[in-house]
N, C-alpha and C positions, 0 to 999 in steps of 0.2 A: 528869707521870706518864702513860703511855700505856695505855690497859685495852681487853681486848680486847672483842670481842663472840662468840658461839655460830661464828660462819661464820669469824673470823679465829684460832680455837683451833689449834694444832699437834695432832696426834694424839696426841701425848705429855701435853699440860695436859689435854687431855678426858680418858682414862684417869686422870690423878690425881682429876679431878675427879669421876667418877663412883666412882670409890676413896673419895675420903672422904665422898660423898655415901651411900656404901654404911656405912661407919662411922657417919656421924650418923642414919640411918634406924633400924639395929639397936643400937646403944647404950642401955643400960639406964639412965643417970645421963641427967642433963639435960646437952643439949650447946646452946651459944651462940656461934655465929662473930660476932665484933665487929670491924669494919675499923678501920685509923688514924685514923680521923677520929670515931669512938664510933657508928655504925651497926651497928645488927643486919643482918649477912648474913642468917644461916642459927639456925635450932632446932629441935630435935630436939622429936619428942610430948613424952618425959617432962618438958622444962623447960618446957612451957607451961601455963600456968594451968589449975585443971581448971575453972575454969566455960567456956573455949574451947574444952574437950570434947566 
């Protein structure tokens, strides 16, 4: 599997990416992005624990 890095993005994957980066910032429900392999990407404030508040 080939994964990009910041500097080899298409213009196109950065605009998604900041898309759903804009989705999981403003999201009211707790969001969790979990890769194929069971890593946490990405979480939203409201999915994290409140004493990492």
């Amino acid at each position: 599997m080939t994964t990009s890095t910041p500097q080899t993005r298409s213009p196109s994957s950065k605009m998604r990416l900041a898309e759903m980066r804009t989705i999981i910032d403003t999201a009211t429900d707790g969001v969790v992005l979990i890769d194929r392999d069971g890593a946490i990407r990405s979480i939203s404030r409201p999915a994290e624990p409140s004493r990492f508040r």
